[in-house]
C-alpha positions in Angstrom: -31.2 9.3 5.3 -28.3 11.6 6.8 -25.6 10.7 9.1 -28.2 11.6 12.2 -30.4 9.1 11.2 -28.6 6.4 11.6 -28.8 3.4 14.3 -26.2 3.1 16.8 -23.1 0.9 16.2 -21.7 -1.7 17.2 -19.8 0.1 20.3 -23.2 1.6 21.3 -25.2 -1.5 21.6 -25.0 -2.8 25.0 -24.2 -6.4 25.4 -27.1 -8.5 25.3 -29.2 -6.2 23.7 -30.8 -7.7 20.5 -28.7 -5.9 17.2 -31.1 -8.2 14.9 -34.2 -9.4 15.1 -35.9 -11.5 12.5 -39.9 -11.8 13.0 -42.4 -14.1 11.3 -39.8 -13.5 7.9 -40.9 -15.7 5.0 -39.3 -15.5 1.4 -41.7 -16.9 -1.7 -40.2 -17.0 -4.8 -43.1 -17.4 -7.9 -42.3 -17.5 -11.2 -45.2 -17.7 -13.5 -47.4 -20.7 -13.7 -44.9 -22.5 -11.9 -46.1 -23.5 -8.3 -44.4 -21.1 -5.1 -41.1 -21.9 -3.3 -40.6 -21.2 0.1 -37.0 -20.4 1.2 -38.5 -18.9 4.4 -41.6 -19.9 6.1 -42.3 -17.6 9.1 -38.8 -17.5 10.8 -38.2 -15.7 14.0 -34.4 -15.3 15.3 -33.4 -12.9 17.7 -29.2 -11.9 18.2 -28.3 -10.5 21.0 -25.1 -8.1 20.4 -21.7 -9.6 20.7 -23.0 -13.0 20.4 -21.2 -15.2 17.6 -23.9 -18.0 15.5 -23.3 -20.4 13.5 -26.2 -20.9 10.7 -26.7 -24.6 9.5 -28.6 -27.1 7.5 -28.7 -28.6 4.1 -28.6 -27.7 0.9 -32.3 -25.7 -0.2 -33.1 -25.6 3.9 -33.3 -21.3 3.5 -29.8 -20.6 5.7 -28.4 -18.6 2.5 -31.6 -17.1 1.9 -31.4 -15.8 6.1 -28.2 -15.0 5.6 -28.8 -12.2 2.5 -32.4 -11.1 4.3 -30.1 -10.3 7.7 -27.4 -9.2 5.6 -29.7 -6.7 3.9 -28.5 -8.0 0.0 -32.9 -9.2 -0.2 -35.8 -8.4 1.5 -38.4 -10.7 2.8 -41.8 -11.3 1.4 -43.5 -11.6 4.7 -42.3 -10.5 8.3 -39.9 -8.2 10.1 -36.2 -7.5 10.3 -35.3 -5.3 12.8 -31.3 -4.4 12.4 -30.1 -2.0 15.2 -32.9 -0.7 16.0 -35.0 0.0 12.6 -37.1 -1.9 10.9 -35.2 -2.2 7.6 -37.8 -5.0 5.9 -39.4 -2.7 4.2 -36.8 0.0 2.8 -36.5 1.8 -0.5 -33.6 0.6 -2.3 -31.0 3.5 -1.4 -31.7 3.1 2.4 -31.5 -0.2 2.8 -28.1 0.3 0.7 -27.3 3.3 3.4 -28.4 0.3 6.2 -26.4 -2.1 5.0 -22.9 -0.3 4.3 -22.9 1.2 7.7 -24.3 -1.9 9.8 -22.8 -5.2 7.9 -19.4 -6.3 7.2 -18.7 -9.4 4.8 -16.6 -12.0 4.3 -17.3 -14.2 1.5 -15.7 -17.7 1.2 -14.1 -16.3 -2.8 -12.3 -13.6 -0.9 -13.9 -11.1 -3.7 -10.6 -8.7 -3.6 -9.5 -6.6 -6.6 -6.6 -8.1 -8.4 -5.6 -4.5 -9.7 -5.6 -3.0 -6.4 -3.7 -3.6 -3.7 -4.4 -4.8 -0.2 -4.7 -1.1 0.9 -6.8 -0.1 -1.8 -8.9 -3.2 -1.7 -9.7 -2.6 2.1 -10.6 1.1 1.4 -13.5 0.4 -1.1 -16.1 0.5 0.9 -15.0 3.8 2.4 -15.0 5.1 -0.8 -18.5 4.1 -1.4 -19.3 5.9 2.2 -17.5 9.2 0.9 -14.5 9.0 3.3 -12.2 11.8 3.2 -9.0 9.8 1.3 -6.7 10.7 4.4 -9.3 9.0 7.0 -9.9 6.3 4.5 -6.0 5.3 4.4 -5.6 5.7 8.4 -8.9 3.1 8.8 -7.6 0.6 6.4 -4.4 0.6 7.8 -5.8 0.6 11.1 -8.2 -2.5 10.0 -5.0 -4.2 8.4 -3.2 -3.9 11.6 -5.7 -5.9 13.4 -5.7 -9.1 11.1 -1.6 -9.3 10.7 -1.0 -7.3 7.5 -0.1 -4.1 8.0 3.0 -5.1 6.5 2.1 -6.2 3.1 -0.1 -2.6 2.5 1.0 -2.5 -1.6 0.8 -6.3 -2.4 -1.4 -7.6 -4.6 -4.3 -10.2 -3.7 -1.8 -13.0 -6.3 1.2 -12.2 -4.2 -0.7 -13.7 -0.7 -1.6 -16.5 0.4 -5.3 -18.1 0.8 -4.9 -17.3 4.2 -3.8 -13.5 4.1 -6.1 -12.7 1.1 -9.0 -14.1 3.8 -7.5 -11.7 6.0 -7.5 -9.0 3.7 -11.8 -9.6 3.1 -12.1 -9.7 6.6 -9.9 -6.0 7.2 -12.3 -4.6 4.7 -15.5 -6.2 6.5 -14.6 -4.4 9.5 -13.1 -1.0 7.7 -16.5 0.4 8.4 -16.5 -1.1 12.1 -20.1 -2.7 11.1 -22.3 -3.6 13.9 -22.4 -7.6 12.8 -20.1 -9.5 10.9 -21.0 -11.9 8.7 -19.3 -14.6 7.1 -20.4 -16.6 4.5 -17.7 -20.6 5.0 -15.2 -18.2 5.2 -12.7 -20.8 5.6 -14.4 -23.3 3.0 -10.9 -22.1 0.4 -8.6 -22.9 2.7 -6.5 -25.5 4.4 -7.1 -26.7 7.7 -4.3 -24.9 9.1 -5.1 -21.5 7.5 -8.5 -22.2 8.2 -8.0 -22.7 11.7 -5.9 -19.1 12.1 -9.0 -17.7 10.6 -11.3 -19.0 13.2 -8.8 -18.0 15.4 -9.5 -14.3 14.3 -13.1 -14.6 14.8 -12.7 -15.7 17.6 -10.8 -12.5 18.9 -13.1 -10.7 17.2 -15.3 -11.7 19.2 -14.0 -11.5 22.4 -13.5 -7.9 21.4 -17.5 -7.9 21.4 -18.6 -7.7 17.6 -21.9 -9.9 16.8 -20.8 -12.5 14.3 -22.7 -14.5 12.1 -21.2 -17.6 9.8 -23.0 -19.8 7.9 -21.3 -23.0 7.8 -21.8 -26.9 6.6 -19.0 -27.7 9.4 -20.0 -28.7 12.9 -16.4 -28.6 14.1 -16.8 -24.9 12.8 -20.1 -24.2 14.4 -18.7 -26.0 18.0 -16.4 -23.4 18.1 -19.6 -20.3 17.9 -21.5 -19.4 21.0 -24.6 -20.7 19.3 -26.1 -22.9 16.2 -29.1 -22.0 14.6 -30.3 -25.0 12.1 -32.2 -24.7 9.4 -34.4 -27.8 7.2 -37.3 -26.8 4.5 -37.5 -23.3 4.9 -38.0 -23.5 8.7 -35.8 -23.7 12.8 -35.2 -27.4 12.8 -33.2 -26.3 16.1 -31.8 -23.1 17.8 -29.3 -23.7 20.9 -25.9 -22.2 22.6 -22.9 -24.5 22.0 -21.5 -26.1 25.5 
């Protein structure tokens, strides 16, 4: 897959029009003799770009297993996923690595930095990955840095920041690669409830800005604050509605 193959991004998909598209996805795990599992059992979920969801339910209800099928990390057993425009459900490994560094951004709630690199160099990994010229790679990071408050702390460490800034930092390097959908795994489940709230505070720019968002979170003060909540119970939509 070259550079002309790929799907639009996030500033090329209109408003409105569905950036992913999950249809009639199951996951079965099977282990031996032991009897199936079903994380996923014929899930449809359509997002619309620039629309920011919150993805709910209880422990074993398949909202982490959605989340890593839509974030391209697993593939489904069953079903469709249509991400910008291409089916990615059923790609080879490399492609769907290709897919997924060009069209995803995460933030994870452990921050996952480097501790021997600092915040510049931790937001330019996945450039590197992506075969960045080093001079663009420095100007994007910065750039991302900029837009979440840190430009000023380019050669500290992650143990020389707060919970808050290190967040900061993860989300700068989700959106290095100006990914058509964010998505956010309780990014704020480490953190205070002040800190946490500047973080949702963030998002929330974000997405005024227009980037598609997606958090799973166990908080519904969290998910009041999205455009829409998407619940999940046993594998299957216990309820799908916009917030308001």
């Amino acid at each position: 897959m070259n550079d002309h193959d790929q799907s639009m991004s996030v500033e090329q998909v209109e408003a409105g029009t569905a950036i992913a598209e999950i249809v009639g996805v199951s996951k079965v795990y099977k282990k031996g003799d032991a009897p199936a599992v079903y994380a996923l059992r014929g899930v449809d979920v359509t997002v619309p770009a620039g629309q920011y969801v919150a993805i709910m339910g209880p422990s074993g209800s398949g909202k982490s297993t959605l989340m890593n099928i839509m974030g391209c990390l697993d593939r489904p057993t069953e079903g469709q996923y249509i991400l910008a425009g291409r089916d990615v459900a059923q790609m080879n490994d490399r492609d769907l690595s290709v897919v997924r560094g060009r069209h995803i951004g995460f933030v994870f709630q452990a921050f996952n930095l480097i501790s021997q690199r600092n915040v510049l160099e931790n937001v330019e990994v996945p450039l590197f990955y992506q075969g960045v010229k080093r001079s663009e790679s420095r100007q994007r990071a910065f750039e991302s840095l900029k837009l979440v408050g840190l430009d000023d702390r380019l050669s500290h460490r992650p143990s020389e920041l707060s919970g808050g800034q290190q967040q900061r930092v993860a989300i700068a390097r989700a959106l290095v690669t100006k990914p058509s959908v964010l998505m956010a795994d309780e990014p704020t489940g480490n953190l205070d409830s002040a800190t946490g709230e500047s973080i949702l505070q963030l998002f929330e720019e974000l997405h005024e800005d227009g980037l598609t968002i997606l958090m799973v979170t166990h908080d519904d003060s969290v998910a009041d604050r999205c455009q829409r909540v998407v619940r999940l119970r046993d594998g299957l939509i216990d309820s799908d509605h916009l917030v308001g």
